[in-house]
N, C-alpha and C positions, 0 to 999 in steps of 0.2 A: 543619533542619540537624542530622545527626548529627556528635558529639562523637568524635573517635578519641584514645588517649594521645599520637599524636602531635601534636595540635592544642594544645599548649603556650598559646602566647600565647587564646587562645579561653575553653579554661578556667581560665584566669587572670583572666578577665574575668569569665567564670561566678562563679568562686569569691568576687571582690570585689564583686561585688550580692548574692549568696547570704547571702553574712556579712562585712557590713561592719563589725561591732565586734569583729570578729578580729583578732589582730594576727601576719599570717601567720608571721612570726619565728617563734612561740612552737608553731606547728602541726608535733603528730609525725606523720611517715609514713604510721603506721598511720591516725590522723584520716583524712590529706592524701587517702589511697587513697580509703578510703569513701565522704569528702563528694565526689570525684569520680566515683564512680561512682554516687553519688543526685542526679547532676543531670540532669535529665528530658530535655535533649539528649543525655546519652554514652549509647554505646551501641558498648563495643569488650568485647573479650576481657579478662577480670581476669588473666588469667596471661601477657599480653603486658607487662603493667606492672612496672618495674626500680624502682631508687634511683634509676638516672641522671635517667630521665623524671621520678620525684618530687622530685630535685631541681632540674630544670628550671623542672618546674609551679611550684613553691615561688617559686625567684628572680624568675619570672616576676609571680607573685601580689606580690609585696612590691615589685616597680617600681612596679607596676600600681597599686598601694595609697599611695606616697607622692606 
């Protein structure tokens, strides 16, 4: 399965096994971006990616976490 920005909830899920002693609250942007783009399923375009999207990915990782 490949990973797109717009697969929000997906990588949300990514991100919460990837690093579970994170506490997504605390995750800036810049991190949010990277670690999404170093997980071994994405595989989209880095300059399709907004705030809107890493604010998504974010709220989505911090449901997904409590």
């Amino acid at each position: 399965m490949s990973l797109q920005w717009t697969d929000v909830l997906d990588i949300a899920i990514e991100l919460d096994e990837t690093y579970p002693d994170v506490d997504p609250k605390t995750v800036n942007f810049v991190d949010l971006r990277n670690w999404v783009m170093e997980l071994p399923d994405f595989d989209d375009d880095p300059e399709r990616c907004g705030e809107k999207i890493l604010e998504a990915i974010q709220m989505s990782w911090i449901e997904e976490s409590e």
